[in-house]
Phi, psi and omega in degrees: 000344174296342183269337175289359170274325187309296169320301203287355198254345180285327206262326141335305209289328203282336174302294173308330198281292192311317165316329173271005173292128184276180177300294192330290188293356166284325222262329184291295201289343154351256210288016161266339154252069063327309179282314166007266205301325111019115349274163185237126192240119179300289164232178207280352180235002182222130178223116164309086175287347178178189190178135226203100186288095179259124164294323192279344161274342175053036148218186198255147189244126169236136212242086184263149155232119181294152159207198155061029175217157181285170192298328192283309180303326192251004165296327198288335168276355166265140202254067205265022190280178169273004158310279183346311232246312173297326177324295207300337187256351166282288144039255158281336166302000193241344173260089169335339153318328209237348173323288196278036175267319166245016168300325189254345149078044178250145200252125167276132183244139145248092179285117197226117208234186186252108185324312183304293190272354187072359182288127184304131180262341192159168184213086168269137196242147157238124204249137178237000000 
């Protein structure tokens, strides 16, 4: 029992430090656990490989690779229009995860490129 005032004062101290995280160092440590798990396969045709926090644009970047279809079948699935790109902001407003990313008025990129040929497939952007 001696130890438990250390604990709350341990748990007190990580609790302040996180109230003093600015958004930038929220958005940094996000996508350092996020690439943790990277790469990652989302579905028989998608792996998330990384993801990436440019401060100076204050958005977040996700970085896909298609497979297991030709490059044409799998262009038709990136819904990169602006429907596609208002869908993709409904979405993220819509996910709880991502409130305070736009709460903070941080912008999403989804890059998606073809695993076989490297060829770029699309890009959806959401700017909040």
């Amino acid at each position: 029992m001696k130890i438990l005032p250390f604990f709350m004062l341990g748990c007190l101290t990580f609790m302040f430090a996180a109230c003093k995280e600015s958004p930038q160092e929220r958005c940094a440590r996000s996508v350092d656990e996020v690439n943790r798990g990277c790469p990652k396969t989302i579905d028989a045709y998608t792996q998330l490989d990384s993801v990436a926090y440019w401060v100076h644009e204050n958005a977040i970047h996700y970085y896909y690779s298609l497979h297991g279809a030709p490059d044409s079948v799998l262009r038709s699935g990136v819904d990169d229009s602006p429907e596609g790109c208002r869908r993709m902001a409904e979405q993220i407003a819509n996910t709880p995860d991502m409130r305070y990313f736009v709460e903070h008025n941080v912008s999403f990129r989804y890059h998606y490129v073809s695993k076989e040929t490297g060829k770029q497939l699309g890009t959806i952007v959401v700017d909040n």
